[in-house]
C-alpha positions as CSV (number, residue, x, y, z in Angstrom):
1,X,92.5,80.4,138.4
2,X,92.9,83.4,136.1
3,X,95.0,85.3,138.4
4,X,97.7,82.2,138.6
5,X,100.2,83.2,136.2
6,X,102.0,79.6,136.0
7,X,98.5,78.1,135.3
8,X,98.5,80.9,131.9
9,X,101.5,80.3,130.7
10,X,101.3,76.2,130.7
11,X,97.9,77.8,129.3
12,X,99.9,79.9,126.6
13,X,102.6,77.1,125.8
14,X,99.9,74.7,125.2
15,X,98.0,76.7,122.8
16,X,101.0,77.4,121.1
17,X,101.9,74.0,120.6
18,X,98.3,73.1,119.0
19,X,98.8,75.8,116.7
20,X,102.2,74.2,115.7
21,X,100.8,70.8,115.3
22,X,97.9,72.2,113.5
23,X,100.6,73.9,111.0
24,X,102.2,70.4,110.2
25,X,99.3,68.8,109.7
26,X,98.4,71.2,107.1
27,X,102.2,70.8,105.8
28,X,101.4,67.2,105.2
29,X,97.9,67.7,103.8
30,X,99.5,70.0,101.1
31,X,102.2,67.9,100.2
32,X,100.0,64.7,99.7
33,X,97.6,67.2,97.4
34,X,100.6,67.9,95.7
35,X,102.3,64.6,95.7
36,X,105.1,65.9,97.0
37,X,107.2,64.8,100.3
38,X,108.3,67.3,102.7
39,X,109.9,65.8,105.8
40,X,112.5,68.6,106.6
41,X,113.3,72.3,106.3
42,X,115.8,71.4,103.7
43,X,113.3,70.1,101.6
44,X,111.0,73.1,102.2
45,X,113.2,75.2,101.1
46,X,114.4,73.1,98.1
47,X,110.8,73.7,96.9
48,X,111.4,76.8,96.7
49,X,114.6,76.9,94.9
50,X,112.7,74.6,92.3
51,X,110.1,77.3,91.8
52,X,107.5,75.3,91.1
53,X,106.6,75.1,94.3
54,X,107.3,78.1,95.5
55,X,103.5,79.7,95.8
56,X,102.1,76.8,98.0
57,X,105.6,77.3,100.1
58,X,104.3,81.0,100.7
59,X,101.1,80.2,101.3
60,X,101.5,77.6,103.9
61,X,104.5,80.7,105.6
62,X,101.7,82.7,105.9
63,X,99.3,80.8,107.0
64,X,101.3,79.5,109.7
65,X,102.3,82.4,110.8
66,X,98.8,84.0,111.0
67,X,97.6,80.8,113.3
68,X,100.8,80.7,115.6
69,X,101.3,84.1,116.4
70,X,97.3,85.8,115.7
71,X,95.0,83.0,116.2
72,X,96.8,81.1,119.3
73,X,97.1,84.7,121.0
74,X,93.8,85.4,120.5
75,X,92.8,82.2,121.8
76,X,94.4,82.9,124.4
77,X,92.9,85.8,125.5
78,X,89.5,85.0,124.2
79,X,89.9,82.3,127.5
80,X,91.5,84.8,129.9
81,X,90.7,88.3,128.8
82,X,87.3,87.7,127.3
83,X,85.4,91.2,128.0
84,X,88.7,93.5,127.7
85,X,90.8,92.7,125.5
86,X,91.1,96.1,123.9
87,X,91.9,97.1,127.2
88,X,94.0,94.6,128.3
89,X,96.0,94.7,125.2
90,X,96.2,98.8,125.4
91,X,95.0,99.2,121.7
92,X,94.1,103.1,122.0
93,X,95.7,106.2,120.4
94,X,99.5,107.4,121.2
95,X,101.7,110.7,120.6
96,X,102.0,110.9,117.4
97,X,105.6,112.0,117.8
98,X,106.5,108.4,118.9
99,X,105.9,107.0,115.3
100,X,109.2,109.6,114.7
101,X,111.6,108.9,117.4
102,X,110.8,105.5,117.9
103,X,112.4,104.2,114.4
104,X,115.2,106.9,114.5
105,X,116.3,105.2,117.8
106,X,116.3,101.7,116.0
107,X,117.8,103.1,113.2
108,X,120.1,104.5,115.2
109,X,121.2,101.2,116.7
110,X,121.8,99.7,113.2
111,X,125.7,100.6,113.2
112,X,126.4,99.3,117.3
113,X,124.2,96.1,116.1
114,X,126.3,95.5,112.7
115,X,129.6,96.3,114.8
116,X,128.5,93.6,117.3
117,X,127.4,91.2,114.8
118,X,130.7,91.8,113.0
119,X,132.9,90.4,115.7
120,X,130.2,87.3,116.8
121,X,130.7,86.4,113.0
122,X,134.6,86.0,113.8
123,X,133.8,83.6,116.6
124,X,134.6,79.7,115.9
125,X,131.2,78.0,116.5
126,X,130.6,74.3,116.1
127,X,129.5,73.2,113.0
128,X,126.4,72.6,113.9
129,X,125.8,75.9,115.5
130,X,127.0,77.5,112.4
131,X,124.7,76.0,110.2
132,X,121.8,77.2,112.2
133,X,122.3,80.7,110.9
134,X,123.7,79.8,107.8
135,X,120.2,77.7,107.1
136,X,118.1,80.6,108.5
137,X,119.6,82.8,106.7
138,X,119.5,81.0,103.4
139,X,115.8,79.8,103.8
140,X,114.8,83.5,104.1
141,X,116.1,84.6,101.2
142,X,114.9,81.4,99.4
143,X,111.4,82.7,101.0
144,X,112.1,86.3,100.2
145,X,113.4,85.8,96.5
146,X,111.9,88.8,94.7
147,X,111.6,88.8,90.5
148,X,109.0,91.7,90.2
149,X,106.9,94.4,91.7
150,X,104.3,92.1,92.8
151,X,106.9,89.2,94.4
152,X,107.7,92.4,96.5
153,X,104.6,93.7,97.7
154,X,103.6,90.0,98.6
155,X,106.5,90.1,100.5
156,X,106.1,93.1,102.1
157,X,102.8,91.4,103.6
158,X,104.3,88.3,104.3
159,X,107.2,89.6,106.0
160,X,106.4,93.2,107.3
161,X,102.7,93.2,107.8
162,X,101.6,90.3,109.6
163,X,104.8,89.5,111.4
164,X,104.4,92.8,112.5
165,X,101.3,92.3,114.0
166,X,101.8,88.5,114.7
167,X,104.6,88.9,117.3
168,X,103.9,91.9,118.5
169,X,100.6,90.2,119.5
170,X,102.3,87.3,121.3
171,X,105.1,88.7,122.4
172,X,104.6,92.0,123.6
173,X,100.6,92.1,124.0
174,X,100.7,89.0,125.9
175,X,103.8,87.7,127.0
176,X,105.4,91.3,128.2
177,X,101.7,92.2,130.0
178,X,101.8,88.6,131.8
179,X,105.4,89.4,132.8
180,X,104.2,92.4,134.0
181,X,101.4,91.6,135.9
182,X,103.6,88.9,138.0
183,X,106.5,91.0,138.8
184,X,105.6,94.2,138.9
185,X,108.6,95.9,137.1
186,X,108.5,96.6,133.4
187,X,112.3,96.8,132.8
188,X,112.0,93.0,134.0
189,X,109.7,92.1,131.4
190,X,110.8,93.7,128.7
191,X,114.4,92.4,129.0
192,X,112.6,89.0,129.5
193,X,110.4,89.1,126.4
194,X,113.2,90.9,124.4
195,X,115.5,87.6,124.7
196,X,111.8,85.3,124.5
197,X,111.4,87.1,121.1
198,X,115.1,87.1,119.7
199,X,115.4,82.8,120.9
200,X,112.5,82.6,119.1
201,X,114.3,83.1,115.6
202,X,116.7,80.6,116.1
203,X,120.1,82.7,115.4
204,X,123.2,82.8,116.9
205,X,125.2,85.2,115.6
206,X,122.0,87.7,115.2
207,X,121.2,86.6,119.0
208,X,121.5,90.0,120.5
209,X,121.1,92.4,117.4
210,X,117.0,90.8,117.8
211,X,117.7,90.8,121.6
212,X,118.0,95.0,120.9
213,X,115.3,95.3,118.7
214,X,113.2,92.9,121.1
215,X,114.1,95.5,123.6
216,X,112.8,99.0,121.3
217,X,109.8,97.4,120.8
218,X,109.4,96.4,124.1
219,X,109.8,99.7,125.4
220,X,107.7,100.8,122.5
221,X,105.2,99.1,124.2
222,X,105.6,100.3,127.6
223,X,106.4,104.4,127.0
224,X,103.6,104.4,124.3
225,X,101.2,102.6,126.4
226,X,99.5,101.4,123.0
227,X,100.4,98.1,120.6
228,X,100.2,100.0,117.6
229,X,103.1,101.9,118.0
230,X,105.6,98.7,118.1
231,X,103.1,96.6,115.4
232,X,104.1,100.1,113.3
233,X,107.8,99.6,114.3
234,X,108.3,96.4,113.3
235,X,106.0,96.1,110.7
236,X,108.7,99.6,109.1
237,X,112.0,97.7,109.9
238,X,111.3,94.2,108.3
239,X,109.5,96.1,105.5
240,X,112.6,99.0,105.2
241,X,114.7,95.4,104.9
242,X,112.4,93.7,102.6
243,X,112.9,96.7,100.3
244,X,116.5,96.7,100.8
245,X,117.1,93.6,99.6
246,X,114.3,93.9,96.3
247,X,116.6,96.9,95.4
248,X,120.6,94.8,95.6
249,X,118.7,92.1,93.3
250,X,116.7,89.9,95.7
251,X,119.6,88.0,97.4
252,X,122.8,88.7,99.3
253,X,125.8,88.0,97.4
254,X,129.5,87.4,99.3
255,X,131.1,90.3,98.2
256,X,128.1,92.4,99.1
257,X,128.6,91.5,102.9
258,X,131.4,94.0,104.5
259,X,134.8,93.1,105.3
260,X,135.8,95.0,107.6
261,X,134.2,96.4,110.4
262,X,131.8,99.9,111.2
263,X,134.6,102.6,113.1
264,X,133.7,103.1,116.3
265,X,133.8,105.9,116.1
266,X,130.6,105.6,113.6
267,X,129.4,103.3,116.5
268,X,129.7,105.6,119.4
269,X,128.2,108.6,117.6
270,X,125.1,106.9,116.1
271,X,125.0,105.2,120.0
272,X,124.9,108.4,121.6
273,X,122.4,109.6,119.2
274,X,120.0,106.8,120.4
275,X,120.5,107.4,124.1
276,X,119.6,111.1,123.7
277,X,116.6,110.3,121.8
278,X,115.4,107.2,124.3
279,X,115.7,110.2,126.8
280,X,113.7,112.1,125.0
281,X,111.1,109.9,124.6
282,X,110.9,109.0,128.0
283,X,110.6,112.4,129.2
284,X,107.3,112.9,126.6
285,X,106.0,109.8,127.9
286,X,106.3,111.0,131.3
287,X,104.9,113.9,131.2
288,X,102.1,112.0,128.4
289,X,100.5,108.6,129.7
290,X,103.4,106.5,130.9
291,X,101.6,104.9,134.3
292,X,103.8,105.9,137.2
293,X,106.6,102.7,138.2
């Protein structure tokens, strides 16, 4: 029964789906402390906007995001990976020189993912698609709104840190090995859990940029044969963002958002540049600890 990989992931999406209900519950518990009604995102994130609110509102983020994406995991493998699970979940040392190349190769990316995200942003989507994004986006910088030093360090944990480790728990610890472990090809189940993760935050037009970066990580994962190394790199990117956006005055105004386009020029150069380091570090990790395909 351990073995059967349908059996685990019914396992997995059930576990996940206790952990969500357990998160509303508490959502309801807070607002009748605080006399308060919450039925909707919307009003969660009008909370916010009041101010009032706004520490509770953080609270229950974090919270919520520590059950769903640490505890349910670790549920998880508390049932099926009991007496390994710091081997099952590769957390051992790495080559250093991954924590280098690694986030230049993301970075690198930045210029092909805005040029992408550029022209998805000119596409005509139904309303209702549209305001998917434009409610994400506006409920994370409701979440993110940053008025001194220490409204940005708690974001930097709330946003970089335990994200970081969060979904790089579920998603690459044990959705990628599970993937793994049924098909037998890596590429497979990194592509897979690359689109798993980037669904998972509910955005069209930044669909495939989090696709991408689903995809470093994964890769990360697999060519580093630890989880520290993608917990590092995307614990570093939502933090280098997090920063960004304490530094242009904790929000995003319109005529902050560019015009016009990346040249591609710009696009093919800084693409290159990744592909020579991803060949790189594959070459390291072959010659390092990558098990043989």
């Amino acid at each position: 029964m351990q073995n059967n990989f349908y059996f685990k992931i019914l396992s997995l999406i059930a576990i996940l789906i206790g952990g969500l209900l357990c998160s509303d519950l508490m959502l309801k518990a807070l607002a009748y402390l605080n006399g308060i009604t919450i039925s909707s995102e919307k009003e969660l994130i009008a909370l916010l906007i009041d101010g009032r609110h706004s520490a509770m509102v953080k609270g229950f983020v974090t919270t919520s995001h520590l059950l769903v994406f640490t505890i349910c995991p670790l549920i998880f493998l508390s049932i099926f990976y009991k007496h390994n699970i710091k081997t099952h979940l590769k957390l051992s040392h790495f080559n250093p020189v991954f924590m280098l190349l690694f986030p230049l190769a993301l970075f690198s990316l930045f210029p092909l993912i805005a040029y992408i995200t550029f022209y998805i942003d000119q596409i005509d989507f139904p309303d209702y698609m549209e305001n998917i994004d434009k409610d994400s986006i506006n409920g994370m910088l409701q979440l993110l709104k940053m008025d001194s030093l220490s409204d940005l360090l708690v974001n930097l944990f709330m946003v970089g840190l335990l994200p970081g480790i969060g979904e790089e728990l579920l998603f690459r610890g044990v959705i990628q090995n599970e993937l793994i472990a049924k098909f037998k090809k890596p590429h497979t189940a990194i592509w897979i859990t690359a689109i798993l993760f980037s669904a998972f935050h509910f955005q069209i037009a930044g669909f495939l940029p989090k696709m991408m970066i689903g995809l470093v990580l994964g890769y990360a994962y697999h060519l580093s044969g630890s989880l520290f190394l993608p917990i590092f790199i995307h614990a570093l990117n939502n933090s280098f963002a997090t920063v960004a956006l304490f530094f242009a005055g904790g929000k995003m105004e319109d005529e902050a958002i560019p015009r016009e386009n990346i040249p591609i020029a710009t696009v093919l150069l800084s693409t290159i540049i990744c592909g020579l380091l991803m060949y790189n570090i594959y070459t390291i990790a072959k010659k390092d600890i990558m098990p043989n395909e």
